[in-house]
Backbone bond lengths (Angstrom), bond angles and torsions (degrees), N, CA, C in turn:
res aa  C-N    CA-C-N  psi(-1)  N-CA   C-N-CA  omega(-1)  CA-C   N-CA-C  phi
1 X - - - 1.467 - - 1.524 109.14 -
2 X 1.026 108.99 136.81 1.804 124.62 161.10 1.464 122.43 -109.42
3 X 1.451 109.95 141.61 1.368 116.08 -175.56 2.107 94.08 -130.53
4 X 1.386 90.96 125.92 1.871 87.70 -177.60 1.747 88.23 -139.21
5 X 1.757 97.64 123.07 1.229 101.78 171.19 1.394 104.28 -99.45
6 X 1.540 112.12 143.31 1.761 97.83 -177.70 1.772 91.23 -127.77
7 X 0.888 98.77 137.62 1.908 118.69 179.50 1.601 106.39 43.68
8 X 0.984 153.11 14.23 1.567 162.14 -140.32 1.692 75.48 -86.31
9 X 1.596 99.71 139.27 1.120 126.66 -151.98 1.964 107.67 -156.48
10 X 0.933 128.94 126.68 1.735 108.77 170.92 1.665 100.01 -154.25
11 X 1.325 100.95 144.66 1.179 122.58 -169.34 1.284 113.58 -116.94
12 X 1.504 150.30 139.42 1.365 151.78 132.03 1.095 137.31 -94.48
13 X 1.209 106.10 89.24 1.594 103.39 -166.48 1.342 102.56 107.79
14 X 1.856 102.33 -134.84 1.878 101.69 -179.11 1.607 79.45 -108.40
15 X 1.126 139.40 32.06 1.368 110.03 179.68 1.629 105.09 -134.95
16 X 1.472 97.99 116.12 1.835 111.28 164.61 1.233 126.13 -46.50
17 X 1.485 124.41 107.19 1.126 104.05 166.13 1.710 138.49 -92.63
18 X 1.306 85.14 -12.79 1.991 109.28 143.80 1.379 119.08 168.32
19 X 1.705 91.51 161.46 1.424 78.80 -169.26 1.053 104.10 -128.55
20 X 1.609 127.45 -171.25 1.430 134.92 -171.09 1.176 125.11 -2.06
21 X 1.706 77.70 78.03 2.310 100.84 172.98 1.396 78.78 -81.08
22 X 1.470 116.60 148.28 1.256 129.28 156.36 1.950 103.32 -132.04
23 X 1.061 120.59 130.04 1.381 136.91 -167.52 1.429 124.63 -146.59
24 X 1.302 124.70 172.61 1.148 125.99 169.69 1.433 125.31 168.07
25 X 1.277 113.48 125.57 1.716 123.56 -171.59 1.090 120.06 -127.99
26 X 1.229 113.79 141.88 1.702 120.11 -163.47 1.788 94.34 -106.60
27 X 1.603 106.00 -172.12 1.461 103.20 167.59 1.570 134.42 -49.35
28 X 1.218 107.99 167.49 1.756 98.70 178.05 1.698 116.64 39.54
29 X 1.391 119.97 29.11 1.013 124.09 141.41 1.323 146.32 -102.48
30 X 1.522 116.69 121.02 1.432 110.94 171.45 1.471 128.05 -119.27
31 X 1.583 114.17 146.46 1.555 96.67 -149.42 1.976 82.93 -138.48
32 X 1.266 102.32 163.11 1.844 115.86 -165.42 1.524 87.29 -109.89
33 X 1.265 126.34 140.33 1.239 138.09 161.47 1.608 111.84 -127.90
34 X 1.502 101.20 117.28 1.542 119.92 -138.98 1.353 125.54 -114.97
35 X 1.082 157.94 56.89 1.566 127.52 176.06 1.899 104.89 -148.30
36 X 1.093 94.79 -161.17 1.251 98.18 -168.86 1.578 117.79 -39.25
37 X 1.401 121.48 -178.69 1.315 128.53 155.47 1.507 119.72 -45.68
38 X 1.073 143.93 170.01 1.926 127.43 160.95 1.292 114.62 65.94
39 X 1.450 122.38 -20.72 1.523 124.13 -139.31 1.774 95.16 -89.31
40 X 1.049 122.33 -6.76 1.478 134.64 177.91 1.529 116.77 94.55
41 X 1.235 131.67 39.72 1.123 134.07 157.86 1.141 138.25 -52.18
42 X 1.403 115.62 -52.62 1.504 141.21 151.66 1.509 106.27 -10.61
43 X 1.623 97.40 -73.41 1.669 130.98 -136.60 1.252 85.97 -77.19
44 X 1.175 128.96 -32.91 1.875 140.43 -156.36 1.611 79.39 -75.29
45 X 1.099 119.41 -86.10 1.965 138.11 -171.82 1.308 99.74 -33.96
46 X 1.289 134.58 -56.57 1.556 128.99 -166.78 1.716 90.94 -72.22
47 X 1.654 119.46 -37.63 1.494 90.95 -170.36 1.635 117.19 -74.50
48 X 1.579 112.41 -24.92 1.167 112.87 158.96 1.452 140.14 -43.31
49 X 1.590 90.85 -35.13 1.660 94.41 168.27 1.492 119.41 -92.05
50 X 0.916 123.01 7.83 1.907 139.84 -173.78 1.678 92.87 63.27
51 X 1.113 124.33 63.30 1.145 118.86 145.04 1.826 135.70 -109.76
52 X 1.682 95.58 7.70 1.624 123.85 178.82 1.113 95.23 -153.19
53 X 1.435 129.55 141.63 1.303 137.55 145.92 1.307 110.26 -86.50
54 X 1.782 89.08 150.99 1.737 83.08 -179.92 1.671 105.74 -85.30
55 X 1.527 99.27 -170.99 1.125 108.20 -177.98 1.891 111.32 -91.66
56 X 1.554 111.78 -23.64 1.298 104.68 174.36 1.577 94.33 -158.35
57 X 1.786 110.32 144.75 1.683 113.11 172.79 1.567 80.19 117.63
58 X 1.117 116.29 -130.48 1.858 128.88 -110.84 1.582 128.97 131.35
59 X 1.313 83.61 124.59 2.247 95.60 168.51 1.135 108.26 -105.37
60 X 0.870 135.58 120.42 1.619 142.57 156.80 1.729 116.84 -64.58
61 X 1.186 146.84 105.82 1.271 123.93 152.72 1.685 124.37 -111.94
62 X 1.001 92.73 119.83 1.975 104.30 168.58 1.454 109.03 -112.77
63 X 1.246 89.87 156.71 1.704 130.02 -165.58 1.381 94.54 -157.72
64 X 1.835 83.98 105.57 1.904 100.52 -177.01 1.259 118.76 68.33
65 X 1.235 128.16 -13.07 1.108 131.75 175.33 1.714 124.07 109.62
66 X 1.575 84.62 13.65 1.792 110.62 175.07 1.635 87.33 -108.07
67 X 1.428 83.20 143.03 1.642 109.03 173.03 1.391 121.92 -92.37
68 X 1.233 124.46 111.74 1.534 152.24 -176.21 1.548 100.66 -47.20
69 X 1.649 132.73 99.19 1.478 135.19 149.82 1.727 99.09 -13.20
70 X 1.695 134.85 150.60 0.989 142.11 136.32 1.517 103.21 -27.61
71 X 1.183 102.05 -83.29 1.297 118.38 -169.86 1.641 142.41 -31.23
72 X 1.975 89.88 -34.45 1.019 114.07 151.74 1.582 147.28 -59.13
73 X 1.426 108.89 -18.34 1.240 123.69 -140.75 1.551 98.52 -90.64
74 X 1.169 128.73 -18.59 1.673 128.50 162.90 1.431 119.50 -62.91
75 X 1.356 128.83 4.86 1.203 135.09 -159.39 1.319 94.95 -100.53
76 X 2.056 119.79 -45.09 0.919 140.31 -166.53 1.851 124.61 -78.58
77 X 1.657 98.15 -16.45 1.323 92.59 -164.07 1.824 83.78 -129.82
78 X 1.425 99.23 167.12 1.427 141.49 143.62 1.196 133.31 -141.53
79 X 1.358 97.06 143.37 1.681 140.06 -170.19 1.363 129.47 -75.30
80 X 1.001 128.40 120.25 1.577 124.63 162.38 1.362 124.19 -143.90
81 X 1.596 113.59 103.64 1.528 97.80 -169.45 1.974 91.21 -142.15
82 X 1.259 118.49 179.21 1.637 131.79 164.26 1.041 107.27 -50.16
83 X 1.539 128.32 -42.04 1.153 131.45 -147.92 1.647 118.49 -91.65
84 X 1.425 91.45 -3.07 1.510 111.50 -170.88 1.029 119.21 -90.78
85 X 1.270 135.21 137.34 1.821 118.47 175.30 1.148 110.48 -119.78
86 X 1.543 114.00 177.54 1.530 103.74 -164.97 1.911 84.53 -143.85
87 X 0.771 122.16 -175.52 1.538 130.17 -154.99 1.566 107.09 -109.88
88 X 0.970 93.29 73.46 1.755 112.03 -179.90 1.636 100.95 -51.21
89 X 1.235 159.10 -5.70 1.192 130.20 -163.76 1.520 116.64 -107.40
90 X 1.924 103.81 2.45 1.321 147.69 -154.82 1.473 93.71 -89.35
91 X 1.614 120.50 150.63 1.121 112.87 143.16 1.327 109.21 -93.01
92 X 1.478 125.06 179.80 1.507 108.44 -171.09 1.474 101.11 -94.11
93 X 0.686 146.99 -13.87 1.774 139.63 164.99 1.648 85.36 -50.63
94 X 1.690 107.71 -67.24 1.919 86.59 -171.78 1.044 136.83 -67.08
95 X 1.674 98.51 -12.82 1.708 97.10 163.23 1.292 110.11 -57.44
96 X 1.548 120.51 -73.74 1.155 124.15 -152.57 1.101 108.63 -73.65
97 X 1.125 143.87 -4.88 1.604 143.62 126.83 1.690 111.67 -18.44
98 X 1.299 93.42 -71.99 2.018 111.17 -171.32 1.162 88.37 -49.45
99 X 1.610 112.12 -87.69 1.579 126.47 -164.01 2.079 104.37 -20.41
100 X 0.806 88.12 -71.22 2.204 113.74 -175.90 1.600 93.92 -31.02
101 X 1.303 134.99 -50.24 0.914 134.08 174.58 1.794 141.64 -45.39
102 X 1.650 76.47 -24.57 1.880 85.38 -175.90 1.865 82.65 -113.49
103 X 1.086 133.85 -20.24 1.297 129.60 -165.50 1.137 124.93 -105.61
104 X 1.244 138.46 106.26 1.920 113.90 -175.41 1.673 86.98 -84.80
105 X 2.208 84.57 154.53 1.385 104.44 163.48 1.203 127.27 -98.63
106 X 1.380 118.44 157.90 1.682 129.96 -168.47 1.577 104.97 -38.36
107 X 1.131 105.54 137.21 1.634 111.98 174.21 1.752 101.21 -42.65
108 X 1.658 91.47 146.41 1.985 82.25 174.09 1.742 113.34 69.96
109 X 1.187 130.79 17.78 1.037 146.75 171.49 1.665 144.56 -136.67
110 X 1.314 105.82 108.45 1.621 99.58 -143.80 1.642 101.83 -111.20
111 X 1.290 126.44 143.96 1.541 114.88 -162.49 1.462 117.36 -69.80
112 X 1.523 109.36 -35.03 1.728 90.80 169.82 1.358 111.24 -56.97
113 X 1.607 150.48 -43.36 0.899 126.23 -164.45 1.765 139.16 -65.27
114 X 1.771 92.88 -11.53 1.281 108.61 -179.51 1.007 127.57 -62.93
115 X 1.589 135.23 -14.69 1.781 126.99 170.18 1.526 91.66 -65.07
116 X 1.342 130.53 -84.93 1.064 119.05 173.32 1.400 134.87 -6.79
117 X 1.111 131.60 -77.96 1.301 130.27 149.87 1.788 119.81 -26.26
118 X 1.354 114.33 -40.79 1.369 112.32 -173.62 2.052 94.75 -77.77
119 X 1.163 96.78 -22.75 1.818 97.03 -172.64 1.425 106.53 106.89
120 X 1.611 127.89 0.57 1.320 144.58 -150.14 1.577 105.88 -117.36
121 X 0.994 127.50 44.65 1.821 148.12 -167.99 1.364 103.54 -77.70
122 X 1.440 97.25 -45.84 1.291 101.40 -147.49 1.976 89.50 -105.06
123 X 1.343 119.50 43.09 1.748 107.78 -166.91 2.021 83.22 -161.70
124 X 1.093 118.49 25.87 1.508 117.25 -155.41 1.744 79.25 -83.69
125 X 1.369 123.59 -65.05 1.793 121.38 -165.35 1.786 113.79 -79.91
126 X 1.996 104.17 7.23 1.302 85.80 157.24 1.132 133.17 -111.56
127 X 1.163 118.35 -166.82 2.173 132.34 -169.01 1.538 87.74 -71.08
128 X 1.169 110.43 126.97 2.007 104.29 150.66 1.656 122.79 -57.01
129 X 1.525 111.89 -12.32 1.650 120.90 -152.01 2.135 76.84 -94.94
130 X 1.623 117.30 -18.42 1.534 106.84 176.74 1.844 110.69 -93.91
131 X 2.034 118.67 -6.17 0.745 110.68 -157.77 2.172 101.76 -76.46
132 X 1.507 118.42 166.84 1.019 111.49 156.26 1.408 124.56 -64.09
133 X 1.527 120.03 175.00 1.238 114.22 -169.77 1.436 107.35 -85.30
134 X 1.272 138.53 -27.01 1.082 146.27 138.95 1.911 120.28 -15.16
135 X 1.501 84.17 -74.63 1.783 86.12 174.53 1.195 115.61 -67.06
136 X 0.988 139.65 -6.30 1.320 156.39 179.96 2.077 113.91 -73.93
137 X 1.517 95.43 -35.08 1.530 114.06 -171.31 1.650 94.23 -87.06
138 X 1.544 109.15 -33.29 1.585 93.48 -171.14 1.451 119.22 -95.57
139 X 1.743 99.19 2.56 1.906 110.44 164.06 1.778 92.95 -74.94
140 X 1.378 136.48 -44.92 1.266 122.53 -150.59 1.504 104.28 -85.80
141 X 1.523 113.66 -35.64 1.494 117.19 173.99 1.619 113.90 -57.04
142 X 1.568 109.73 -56.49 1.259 113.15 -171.18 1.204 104.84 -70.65
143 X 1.548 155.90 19.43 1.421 142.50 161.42 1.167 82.07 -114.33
144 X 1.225 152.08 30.18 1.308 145.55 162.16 1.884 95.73 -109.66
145 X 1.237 94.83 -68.67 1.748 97.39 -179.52 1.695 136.73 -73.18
146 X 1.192 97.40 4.37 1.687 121.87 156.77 1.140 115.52 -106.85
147 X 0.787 134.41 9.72 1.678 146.92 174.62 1.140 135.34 -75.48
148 X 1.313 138.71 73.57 1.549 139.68 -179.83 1.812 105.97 -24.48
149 X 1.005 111.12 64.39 1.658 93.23 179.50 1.749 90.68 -137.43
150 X 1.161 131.80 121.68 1.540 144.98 157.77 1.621 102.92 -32.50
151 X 1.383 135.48 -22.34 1.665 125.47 -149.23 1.665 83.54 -143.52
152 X 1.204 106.48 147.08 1.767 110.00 -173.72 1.998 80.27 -147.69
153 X 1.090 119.16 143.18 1.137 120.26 -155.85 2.124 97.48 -152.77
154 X 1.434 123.67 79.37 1.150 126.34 -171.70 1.270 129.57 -102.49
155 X 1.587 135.84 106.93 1.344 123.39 173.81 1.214 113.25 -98.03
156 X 1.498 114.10 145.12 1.440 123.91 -171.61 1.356 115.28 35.81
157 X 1.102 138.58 62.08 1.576 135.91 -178.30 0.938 140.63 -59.07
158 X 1.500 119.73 -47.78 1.474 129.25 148.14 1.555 128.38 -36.06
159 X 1.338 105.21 -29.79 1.707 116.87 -175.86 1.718 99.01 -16.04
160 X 0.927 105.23 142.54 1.335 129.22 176.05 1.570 124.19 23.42
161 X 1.736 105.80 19.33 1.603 120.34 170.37 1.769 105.37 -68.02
162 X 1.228 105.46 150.24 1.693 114.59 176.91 2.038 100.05 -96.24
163 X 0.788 99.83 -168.08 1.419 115.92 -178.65 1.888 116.84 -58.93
164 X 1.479 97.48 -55.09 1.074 90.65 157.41 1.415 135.10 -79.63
165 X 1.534 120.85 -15.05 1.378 117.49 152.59 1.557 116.07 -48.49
166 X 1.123 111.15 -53.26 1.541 105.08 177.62 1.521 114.50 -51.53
167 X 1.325 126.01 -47.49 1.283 126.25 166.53 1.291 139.73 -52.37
168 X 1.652 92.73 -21.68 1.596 101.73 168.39 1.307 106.79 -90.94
169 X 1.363 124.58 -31.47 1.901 130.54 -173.03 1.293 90.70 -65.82
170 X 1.138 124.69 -26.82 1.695 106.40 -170.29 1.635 115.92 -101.78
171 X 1.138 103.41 -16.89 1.526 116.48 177.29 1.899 88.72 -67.64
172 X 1.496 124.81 -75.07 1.214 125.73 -165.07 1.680 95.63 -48.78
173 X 0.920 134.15 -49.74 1.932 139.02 -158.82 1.777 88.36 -57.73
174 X 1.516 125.61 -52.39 0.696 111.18 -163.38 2.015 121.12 -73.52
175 X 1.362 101.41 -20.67 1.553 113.90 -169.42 2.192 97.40 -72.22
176 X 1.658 86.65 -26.65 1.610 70.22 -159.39 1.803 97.92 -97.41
177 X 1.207 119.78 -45.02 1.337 117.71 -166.23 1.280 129.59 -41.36
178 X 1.663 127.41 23.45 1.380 112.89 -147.23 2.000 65.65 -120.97
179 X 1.665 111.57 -35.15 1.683 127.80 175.77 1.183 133.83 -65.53
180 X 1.409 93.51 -29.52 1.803 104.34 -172.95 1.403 119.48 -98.72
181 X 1.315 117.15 161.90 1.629 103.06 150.17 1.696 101.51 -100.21
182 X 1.298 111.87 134.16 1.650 112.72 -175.84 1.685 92.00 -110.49
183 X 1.675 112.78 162.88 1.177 120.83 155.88 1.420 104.13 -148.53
184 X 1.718 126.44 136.44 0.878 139.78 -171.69 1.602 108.11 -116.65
185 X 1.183 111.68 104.65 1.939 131.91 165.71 1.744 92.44 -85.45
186 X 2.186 97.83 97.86 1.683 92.63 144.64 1.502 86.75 174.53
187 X 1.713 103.00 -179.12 1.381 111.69 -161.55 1.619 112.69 -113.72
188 X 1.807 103.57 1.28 0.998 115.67 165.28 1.798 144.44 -102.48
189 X 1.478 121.12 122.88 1.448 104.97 -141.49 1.728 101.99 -69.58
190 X 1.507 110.69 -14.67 1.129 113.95 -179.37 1.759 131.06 -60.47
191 X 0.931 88.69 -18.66 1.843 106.74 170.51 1.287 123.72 -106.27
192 X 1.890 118.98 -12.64 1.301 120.46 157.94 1.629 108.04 -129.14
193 X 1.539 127.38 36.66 1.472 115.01 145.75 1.354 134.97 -29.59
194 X 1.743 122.83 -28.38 1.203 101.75 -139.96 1.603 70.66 -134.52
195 X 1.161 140.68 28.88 1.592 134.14 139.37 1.765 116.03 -75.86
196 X 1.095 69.95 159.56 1.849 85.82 -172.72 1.397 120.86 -112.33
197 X 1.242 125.96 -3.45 1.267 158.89 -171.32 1.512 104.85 -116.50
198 X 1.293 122.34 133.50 1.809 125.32 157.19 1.884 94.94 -150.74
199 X 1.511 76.63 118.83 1.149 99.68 163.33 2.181 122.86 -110.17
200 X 1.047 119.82 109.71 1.172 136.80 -159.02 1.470 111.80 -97.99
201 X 1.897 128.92 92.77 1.034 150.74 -134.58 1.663 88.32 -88.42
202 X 1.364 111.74 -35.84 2.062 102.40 167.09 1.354 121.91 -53.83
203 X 1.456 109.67 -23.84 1.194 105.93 -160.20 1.459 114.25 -88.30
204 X 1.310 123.89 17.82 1.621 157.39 -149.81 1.982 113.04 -147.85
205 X 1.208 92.08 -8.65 1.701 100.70 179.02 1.496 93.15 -72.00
């Protein structure tokens, strides 16, 4: 899969928050999209995932070298950001029951095994609305990183992981990135060390 942004540009109001990023990543790429707080990182990732259009430019996506319908393009990616919620009234077996339904999982991956995998074994028959906020980050990551989707698309990821969250975020970063295209929205190098790509949202002011 390819993702080519050409001049993508977005505005709020009268004020730019950048313009003509021009980019582009092929397979097994993952790239950090970087700068300050405010600086539009966010806004860049949601437009990547078609959840904002920009205000001027274009995303291109191919697969094989066929071009991806708009419309299509949710089929292709997953999400993980703060801003996201996940269905607290669920236990997570029934989440990830629900969720599994609109999503296939990674080849070689079967849905009971996923609390486990998330580190969450022992939280399978409870409510998410009792989980910590912590366990909470590794329900939104891990339906991101079990996920049959070519494009993994992450803001702030670590959010509220402990030490060993980090150890597990990086254990999964490492199983998938050689498959995915990843993109990492944050200001910390500790959650995008292991991209190979930096893309720098000042450099577009």
């Amino acid at each position: 899969m390819t993702i080519s942004l050409e001049n993508v540009s977005k505005r709020f109001n009268r004020e730019w928050i950048f313009r003509n990023v021009n980019f582009k990543v092929d397979e097994n790429t993952s790239t950090a999209i970087i700068g300050p707080n405010g600086s539009g990182k966010s806004t860049l990732l949601q437009i990547i995932a078609g959840n904002l259009l920009a205000t001027d430019g274009k995303i291109n996506y191919q697969s094989n070298g066929v071009v991806i319908p708009d419309d299509e393009i949710y089929k292709h990616i997953s999400m993980t950001a703060p801003y996201l919620d996940i269905i607290e009234d669920f236990t997570l077996e029934e989440f990830l029951s629900f969720h599994f339904k609109f999503k296939n999982l990674n080849s070689g991956t079967f849905l009971e095994d996923l609390p486990k995998k998330m580190q969450l074994e022992h939280a399978v028959k409870k409510e998410i609305k009792n989980f910590s906020t912590g366990m909470r980050q590794r329900v939104k990551l891990g339906i991101s990183f079990f996920c049959d989707s070519p494009v993994i698309l992450l803001d702030e990821p670590a959010t509220n992981l402990d030490k060993n969250g980090y150890d597990w975020y990086h254990q999964q970063i490492d199983q998938i990135q050689k498959e995915k295209i990843i993109f990492v929205s944050s200001n910390s190098i500790e959650e995008y060390s292991f991209c190979n790509n930096q893309l720098n949202i000042l450099d577009y002011k």
